[in-house]
N, CA, C, O and CB atoms as a CASP TS submission, in Angstrom:
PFRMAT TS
TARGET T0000
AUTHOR 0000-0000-0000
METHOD Language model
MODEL 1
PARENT N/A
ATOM      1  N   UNK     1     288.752 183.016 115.736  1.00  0.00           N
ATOM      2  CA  UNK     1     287.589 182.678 116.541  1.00  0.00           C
ATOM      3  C   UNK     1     287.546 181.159 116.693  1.00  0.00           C
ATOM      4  O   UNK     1     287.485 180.420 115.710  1.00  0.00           O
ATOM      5  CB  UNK     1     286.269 183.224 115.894  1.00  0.00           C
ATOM      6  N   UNK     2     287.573 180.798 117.708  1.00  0.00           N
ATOM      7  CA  UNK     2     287.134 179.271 118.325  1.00  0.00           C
ATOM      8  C   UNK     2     285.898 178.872 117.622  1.00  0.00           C
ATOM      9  O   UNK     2     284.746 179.283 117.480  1.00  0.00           O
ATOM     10  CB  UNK     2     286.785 179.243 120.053  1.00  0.00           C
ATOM     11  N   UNK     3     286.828 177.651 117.154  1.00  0.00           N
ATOM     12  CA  UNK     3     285.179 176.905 116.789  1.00  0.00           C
ATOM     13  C   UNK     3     283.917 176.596 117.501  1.00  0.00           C
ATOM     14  O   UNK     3     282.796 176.519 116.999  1.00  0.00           O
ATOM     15  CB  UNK     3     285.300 175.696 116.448  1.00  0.00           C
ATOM     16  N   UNK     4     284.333 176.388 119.035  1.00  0.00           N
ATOM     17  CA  UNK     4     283.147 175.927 119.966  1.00  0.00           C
ATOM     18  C   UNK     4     282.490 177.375 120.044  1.00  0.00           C
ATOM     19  O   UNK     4     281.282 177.559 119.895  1.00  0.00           O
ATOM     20  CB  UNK     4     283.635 175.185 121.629  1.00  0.00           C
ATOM     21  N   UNK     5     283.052 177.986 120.196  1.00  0.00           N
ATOM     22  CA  UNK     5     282.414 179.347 121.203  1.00  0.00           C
ATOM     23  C   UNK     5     281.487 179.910 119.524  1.00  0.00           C
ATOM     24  O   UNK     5     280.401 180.472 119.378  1.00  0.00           O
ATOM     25  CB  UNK     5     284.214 180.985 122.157  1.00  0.00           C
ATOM     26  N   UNK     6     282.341 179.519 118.683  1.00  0.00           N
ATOM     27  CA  UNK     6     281.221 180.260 117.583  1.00  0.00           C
ATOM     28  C   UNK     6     279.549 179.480 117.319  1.00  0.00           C
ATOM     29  O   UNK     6     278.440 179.927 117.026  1.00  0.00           O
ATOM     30  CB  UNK     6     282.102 180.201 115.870  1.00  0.00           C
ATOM     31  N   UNK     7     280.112 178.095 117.609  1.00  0.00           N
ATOM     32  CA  UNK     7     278.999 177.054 117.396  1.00  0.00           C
ATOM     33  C   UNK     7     277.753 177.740 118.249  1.00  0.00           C
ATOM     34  O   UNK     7     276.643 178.009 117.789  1.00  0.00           O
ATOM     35  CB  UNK     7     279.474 175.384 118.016  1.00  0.00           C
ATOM     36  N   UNK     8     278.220 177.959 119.628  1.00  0.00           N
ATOM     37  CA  UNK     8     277.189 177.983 120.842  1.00  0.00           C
ATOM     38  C   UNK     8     276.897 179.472 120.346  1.00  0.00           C
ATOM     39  O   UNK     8     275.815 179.996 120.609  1.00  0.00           O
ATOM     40  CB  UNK     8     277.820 177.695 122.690  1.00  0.00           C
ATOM     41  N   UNK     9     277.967 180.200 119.562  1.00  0.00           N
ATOM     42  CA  UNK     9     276.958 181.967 119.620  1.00  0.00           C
ATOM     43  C   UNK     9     275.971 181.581 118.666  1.00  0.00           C
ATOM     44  O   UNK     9     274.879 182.049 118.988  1.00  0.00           O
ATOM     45  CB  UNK     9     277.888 183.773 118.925  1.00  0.00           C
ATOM     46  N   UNK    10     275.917 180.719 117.319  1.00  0.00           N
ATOM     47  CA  UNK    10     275.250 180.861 116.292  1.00  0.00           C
ATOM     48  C   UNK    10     273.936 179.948 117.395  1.00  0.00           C
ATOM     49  O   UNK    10     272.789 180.393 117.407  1.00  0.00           O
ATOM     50  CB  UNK    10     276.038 180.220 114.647  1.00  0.00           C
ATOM     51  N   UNK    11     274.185 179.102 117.966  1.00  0.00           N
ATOM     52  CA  UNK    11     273.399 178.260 118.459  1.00  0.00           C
ATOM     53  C   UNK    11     272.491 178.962 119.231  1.00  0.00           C
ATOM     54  O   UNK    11     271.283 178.752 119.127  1.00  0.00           O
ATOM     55  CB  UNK    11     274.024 177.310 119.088  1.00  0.00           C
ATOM     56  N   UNK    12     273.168 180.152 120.349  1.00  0.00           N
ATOM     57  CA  UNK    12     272.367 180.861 120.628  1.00  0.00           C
ATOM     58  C   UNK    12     271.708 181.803 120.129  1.00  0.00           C
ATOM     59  O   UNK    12     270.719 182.000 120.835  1.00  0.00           O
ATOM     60  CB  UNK    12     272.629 181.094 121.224  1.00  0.00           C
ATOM     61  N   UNK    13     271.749 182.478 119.284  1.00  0.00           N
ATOM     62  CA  UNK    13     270.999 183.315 118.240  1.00  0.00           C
ATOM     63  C   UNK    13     270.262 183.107 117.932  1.00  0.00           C
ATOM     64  O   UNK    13     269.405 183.982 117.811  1.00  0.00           O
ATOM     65  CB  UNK    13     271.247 183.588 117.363  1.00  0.00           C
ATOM     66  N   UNK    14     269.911 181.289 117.420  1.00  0.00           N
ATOM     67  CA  UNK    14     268.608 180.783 116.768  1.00  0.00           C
ATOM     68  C   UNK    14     268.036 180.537 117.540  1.00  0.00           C
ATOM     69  O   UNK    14     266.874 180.795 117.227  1.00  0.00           O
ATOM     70  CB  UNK    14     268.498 179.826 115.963  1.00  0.00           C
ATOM     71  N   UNK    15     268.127 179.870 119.166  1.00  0.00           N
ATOM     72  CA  UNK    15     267.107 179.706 120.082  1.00  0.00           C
ATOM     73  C   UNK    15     266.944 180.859 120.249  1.00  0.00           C
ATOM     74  O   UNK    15     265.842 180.933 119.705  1.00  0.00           O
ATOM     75  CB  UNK    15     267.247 178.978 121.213  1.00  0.00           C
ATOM     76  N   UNK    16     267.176 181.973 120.607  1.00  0.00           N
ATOM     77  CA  UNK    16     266.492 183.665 120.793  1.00  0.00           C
ATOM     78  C   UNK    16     265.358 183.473 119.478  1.00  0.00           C
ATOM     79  O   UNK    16     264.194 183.587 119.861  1.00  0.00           O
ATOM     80  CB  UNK    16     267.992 185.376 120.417  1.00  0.00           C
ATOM     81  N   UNK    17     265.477 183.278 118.410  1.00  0.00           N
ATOM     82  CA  UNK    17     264.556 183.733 117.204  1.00  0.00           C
ATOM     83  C   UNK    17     263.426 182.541 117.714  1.00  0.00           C
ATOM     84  O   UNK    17     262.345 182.860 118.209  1.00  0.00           O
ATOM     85  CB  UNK    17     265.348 183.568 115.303  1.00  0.00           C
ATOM     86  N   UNK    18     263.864 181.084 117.507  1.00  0.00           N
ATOM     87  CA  UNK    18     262.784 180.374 118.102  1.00  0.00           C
ATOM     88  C   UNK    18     261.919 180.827 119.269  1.00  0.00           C
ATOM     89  O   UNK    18     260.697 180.804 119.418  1.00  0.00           O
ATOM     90  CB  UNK    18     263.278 179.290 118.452  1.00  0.00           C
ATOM     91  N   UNK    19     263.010 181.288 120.136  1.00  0.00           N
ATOM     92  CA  UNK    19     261.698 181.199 121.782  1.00  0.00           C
ATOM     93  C   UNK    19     260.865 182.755 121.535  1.00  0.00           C
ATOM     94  O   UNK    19     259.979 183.105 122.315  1.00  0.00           O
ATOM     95  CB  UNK    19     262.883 181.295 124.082  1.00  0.00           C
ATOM     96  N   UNK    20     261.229 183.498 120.504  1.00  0.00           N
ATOM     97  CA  UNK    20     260.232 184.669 120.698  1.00  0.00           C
ATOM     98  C   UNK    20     259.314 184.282 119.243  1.00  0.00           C
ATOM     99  O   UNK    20     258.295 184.948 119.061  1.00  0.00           O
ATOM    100  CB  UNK    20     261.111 186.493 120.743  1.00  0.00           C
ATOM    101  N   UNK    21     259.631 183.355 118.357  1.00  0.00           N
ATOM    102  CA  UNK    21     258.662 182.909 117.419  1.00  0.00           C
ATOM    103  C   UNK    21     257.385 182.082 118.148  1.00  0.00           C
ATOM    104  O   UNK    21     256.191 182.170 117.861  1.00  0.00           O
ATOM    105  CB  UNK    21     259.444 181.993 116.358  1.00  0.00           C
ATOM    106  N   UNK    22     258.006 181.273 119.154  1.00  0.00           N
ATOM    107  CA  UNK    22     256.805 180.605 119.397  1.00  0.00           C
ATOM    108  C   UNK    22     256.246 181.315 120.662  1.00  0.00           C
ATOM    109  O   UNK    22     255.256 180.716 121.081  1.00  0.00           O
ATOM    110  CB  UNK    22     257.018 179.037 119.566  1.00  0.00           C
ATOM    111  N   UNK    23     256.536 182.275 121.307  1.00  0.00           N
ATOM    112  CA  UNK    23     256.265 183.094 122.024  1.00  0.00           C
ATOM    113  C   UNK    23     254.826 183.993 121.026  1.00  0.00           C
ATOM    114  O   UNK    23     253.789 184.157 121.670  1.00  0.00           O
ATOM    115  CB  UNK    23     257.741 183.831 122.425  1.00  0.00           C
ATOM    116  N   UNK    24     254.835 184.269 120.242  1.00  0.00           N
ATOM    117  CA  UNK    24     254.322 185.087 119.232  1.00  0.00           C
ATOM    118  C   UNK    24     253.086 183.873 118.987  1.00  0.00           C
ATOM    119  O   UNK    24     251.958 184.157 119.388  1.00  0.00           O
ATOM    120  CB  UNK    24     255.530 185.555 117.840  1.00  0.00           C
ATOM    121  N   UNK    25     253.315 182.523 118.325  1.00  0.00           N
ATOM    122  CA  UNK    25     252.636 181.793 118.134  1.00  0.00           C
ATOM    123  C   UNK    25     251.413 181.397 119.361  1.00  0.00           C
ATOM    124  O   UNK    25     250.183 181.347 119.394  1.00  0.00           O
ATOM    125  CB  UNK    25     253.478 180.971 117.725  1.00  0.00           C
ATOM    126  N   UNK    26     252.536 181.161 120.304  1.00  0.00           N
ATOM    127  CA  UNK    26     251.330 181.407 121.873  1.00  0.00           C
ATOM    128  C   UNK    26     250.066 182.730 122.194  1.00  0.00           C
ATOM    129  O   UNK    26     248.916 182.712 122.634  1.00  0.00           O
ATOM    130  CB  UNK    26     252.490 181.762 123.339  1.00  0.00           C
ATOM    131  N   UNK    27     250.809 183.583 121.809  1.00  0.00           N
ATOM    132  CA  UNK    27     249.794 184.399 122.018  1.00  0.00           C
ATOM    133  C   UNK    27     248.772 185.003 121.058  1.00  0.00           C
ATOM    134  O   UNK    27     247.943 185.824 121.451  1.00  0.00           O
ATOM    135  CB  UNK    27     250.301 185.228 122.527  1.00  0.00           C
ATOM    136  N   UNK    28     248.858 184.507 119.560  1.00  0.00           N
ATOM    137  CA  UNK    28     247.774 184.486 118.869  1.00  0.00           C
ATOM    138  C   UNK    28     247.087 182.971 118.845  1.00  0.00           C
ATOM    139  O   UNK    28     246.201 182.609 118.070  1.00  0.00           O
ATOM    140  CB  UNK    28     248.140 185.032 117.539  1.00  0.00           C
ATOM    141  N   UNK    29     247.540 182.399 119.594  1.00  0.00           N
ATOM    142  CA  UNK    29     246.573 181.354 119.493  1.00  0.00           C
ATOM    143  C   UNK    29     245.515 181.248 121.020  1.00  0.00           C
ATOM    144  O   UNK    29     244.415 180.726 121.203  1.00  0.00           O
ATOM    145  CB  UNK    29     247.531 179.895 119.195  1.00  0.00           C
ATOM    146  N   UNK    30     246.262 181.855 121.751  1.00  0.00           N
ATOM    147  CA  UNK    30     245.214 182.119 122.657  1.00  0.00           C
ATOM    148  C   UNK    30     244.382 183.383 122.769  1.00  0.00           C
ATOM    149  O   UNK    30     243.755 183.658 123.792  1.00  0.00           O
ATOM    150  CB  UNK    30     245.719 181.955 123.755  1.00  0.00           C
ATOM    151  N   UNK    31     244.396 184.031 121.843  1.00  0.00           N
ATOM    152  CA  UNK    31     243.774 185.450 120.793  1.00  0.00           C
ATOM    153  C   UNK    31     244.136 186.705 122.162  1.00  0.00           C
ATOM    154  O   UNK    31     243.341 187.367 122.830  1.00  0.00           O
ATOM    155  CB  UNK    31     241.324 185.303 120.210  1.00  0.00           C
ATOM    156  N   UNK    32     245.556 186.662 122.195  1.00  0.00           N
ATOM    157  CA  UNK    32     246.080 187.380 123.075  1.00  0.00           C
ATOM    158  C   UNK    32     246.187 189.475 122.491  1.00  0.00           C
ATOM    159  O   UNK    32     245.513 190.033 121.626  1.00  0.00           O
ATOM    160  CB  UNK    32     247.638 186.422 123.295  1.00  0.00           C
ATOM    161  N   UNK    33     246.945 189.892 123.119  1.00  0.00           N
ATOM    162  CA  UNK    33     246.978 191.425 122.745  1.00  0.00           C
ATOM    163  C   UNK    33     247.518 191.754 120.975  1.00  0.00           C
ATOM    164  O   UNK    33     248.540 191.435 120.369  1.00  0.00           O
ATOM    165  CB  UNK    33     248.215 192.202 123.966  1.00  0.00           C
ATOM    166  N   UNK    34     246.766 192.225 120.728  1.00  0.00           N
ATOM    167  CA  UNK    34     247.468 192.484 119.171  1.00  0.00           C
ATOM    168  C   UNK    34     248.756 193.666 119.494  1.00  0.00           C
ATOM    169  O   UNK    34     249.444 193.585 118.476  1.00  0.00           O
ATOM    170  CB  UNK    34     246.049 193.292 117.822  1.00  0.00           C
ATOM    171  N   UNK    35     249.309 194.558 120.276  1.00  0.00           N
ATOM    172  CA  UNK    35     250.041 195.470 120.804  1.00  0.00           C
ATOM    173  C   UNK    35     251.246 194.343 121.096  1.00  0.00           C
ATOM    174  O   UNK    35     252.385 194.613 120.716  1.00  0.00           O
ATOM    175  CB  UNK    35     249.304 196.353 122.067  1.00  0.00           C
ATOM    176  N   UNK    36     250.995 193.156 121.733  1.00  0.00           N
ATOM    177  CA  UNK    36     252.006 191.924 122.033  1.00  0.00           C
ATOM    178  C   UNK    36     252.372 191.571 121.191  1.00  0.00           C
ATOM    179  O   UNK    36     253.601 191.623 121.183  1.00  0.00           O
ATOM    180  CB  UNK    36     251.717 190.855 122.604  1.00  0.00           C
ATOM    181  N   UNK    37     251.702 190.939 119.821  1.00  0.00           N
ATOM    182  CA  UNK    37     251.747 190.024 118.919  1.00  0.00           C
ATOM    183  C   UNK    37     252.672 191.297 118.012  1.00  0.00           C
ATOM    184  O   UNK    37     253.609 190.889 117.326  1.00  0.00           O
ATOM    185  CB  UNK    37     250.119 189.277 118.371  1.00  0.00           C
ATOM    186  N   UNK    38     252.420 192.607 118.031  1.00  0.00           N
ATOM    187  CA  UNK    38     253.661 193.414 116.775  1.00  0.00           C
ATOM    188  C   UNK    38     254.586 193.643 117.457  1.00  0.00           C
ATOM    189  O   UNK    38     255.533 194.086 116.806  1.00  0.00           O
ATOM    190  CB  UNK    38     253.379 194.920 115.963  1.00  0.00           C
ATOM    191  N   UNK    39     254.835 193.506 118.915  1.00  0.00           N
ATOM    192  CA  UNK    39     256.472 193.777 119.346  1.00  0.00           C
ATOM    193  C   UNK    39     256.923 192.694 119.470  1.00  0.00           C
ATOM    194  O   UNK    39     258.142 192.833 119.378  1.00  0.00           O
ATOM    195  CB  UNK    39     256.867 194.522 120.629  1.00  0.00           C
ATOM    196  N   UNK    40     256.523 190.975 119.733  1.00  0.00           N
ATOM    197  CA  UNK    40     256.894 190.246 119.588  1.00  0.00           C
ATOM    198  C   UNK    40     257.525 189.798 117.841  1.00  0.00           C
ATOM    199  O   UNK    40     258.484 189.039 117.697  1.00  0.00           O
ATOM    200  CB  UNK    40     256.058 189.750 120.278  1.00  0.00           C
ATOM    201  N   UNK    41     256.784 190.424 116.667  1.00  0.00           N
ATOM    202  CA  UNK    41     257.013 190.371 115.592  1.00  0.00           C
ATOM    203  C   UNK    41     258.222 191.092 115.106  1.00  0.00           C
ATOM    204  O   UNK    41     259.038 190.627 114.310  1.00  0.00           O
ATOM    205  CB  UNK    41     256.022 190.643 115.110  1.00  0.00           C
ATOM    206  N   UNK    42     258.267 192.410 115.722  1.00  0.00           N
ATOM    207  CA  UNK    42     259.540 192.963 115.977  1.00  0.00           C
ATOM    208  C   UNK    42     260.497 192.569 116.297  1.00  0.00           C
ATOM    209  O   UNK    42     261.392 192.592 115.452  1.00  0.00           O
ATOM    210  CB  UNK    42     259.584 193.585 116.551  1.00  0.00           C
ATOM    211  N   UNK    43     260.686 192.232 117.116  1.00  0.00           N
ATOM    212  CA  UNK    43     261.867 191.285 117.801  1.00  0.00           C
ATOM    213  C   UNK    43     262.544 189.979 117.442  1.00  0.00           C
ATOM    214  O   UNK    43     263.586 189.343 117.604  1.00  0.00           O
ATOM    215  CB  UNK    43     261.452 190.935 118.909  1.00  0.00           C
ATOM    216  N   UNK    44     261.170 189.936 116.768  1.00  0.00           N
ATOM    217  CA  UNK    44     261.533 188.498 115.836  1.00  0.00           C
ATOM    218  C   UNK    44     262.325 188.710 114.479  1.00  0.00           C
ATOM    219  O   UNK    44     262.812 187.704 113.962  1.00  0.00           O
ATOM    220  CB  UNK    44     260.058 187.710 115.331  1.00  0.00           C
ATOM    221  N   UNK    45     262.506 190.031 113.815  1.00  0.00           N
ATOM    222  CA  UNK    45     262.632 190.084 112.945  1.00  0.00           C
ATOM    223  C   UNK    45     263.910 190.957 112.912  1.00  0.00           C
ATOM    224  O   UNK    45     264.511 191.239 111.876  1.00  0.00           O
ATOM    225  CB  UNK    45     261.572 190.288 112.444  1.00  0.00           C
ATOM    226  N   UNK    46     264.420 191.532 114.721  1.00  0.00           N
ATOM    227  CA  UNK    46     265.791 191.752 114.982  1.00  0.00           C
ATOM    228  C   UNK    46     266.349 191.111 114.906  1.00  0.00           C
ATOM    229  O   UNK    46     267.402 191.121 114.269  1.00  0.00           O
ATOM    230  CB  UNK    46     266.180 192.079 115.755  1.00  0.00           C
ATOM    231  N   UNK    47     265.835 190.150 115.606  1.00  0.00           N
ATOM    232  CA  UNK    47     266.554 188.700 116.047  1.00  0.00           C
ATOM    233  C   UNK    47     267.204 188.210 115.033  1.00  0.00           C
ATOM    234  O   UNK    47     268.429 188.215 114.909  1.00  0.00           O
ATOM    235  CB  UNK    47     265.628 187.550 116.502  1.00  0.00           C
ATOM    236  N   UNK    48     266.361 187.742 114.224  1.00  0.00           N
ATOM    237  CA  UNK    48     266.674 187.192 112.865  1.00  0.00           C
ATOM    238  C   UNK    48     267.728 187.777 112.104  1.00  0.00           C
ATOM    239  O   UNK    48     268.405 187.090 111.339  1.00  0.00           O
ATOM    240  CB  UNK    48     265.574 187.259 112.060  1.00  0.00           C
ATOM    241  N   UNK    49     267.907 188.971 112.258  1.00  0.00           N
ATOM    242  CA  UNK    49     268.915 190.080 111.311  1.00  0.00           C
ATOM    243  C   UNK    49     270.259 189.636 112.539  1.00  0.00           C
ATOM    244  O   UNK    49     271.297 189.010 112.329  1.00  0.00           O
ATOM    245  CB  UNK    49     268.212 192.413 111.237  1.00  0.00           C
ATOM    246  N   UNK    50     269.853 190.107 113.541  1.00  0.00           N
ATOM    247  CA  UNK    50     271.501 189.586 113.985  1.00  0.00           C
ATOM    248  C   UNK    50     271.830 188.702 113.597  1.00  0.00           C
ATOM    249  O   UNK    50     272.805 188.675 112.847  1.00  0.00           O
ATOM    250  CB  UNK    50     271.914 189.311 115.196  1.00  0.00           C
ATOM    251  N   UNK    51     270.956 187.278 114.048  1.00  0.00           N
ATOM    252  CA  UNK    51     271.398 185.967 114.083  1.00  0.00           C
ATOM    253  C   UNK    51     272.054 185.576 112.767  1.00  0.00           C
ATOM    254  O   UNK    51     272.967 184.755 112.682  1.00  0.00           O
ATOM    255  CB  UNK    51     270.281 185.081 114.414  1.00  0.00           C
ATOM    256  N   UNK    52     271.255 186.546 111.265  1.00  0.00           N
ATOM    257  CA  UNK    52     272.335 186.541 110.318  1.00  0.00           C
ATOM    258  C   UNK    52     273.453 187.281 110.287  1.00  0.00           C
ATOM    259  O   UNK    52     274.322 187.242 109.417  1.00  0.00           O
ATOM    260  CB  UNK    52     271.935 186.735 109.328  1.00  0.00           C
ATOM    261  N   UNK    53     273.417 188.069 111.406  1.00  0.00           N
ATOM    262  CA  UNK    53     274.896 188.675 110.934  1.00  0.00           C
ATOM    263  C   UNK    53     276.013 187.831 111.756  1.00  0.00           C
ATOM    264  O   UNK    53     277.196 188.078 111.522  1.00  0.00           O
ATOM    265  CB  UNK    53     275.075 190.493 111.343  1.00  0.00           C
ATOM    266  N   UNK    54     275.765 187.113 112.449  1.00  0.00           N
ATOM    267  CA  UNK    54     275.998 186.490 113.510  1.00  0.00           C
ATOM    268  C   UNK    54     276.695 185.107 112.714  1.00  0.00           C
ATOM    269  O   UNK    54     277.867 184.734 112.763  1.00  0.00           O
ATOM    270  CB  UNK    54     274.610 186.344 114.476  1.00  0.00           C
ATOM    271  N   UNK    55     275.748 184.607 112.104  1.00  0.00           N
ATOM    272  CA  UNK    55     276.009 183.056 111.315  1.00  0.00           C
ATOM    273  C   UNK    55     277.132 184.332 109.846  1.00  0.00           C
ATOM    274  O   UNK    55     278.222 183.970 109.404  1.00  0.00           O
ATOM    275  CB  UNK    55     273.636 181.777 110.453  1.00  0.00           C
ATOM    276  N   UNK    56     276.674 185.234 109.571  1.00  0.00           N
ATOM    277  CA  UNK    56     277.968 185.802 108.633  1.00  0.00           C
ATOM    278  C   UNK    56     279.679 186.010 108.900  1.00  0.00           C
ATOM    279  O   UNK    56     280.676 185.653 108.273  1.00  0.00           O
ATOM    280  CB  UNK    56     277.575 187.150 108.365  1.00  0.00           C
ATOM    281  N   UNK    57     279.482 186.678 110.002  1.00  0.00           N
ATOM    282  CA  UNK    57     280.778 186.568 110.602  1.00  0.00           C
ATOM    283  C   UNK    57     281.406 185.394 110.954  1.00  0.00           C
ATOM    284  O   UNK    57     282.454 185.045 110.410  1.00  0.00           O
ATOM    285  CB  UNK    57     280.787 187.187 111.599  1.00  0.00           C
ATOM    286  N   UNK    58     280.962 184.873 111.655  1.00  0.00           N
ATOM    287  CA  UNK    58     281.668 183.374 111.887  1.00  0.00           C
ATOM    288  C   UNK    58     281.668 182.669 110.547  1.00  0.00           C
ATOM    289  O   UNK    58     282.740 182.140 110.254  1.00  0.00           O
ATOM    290  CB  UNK    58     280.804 182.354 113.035  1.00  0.00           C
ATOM    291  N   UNK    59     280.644 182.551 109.647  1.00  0.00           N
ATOM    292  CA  UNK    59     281.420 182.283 108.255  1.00  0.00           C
ATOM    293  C   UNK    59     282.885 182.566 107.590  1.00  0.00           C
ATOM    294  O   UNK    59     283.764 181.881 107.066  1.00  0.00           O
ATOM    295  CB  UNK    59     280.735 182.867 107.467  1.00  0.00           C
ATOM    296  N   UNK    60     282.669 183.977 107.900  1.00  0.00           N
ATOM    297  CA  UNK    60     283.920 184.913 107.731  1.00  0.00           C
ATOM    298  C   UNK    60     285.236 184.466 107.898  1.00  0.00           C
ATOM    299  O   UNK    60     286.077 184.357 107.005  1.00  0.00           O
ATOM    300  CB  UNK    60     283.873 185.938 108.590  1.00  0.00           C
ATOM    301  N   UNK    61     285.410 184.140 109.433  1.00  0.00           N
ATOM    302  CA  UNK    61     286.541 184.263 110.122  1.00  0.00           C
ATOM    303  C   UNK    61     286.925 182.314 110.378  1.00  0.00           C
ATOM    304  O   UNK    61     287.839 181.722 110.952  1.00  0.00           O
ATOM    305  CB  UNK    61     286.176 185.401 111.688  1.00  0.00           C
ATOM    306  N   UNK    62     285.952 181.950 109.777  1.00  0.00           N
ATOM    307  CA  UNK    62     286.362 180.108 109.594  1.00  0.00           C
ATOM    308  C   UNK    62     287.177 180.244 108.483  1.00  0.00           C
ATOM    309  O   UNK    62     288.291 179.722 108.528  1.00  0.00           O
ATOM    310  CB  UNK    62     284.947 178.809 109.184  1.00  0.00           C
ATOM    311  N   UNK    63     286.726 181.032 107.195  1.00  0.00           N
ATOM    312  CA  UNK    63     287.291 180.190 106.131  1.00  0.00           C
ATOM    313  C   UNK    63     289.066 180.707 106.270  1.00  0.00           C
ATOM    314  O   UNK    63     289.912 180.216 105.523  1.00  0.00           O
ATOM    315  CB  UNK    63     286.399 180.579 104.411  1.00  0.00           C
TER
END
């Protein structure tokens, strides 16, 4: 695996977890849908599981 192309997947993984974290943050602060705020929490917490499996593999296949 290419070093660049792994950089930009891990890179992209964490902006996905960021933009639906503060996505989540937006809408309880403007005391938005609670139905929004648990699928956004959801997603956040896919996200997160790829993005580690994501930063695992490319661990993997560097060393």
């Amino acid at each position: 695996m290419h070093v660049w192309w792994s950089n930009v997947l891990v890179a992209m993984a964490l902006l996905a977890v960021l933009l639906v974290l503060l996505a989540g943050i937006a809408n309880l602060s403007r005391g938005g849908s609670s139905q929004l705020s648990q699928l956004l929490m959801r997603w956040r917490v896919g996200l997160q599981a790829l993005a580690i499996i994501i930063i695992l593999v490319v661990l993997y296949f560097r060393r």
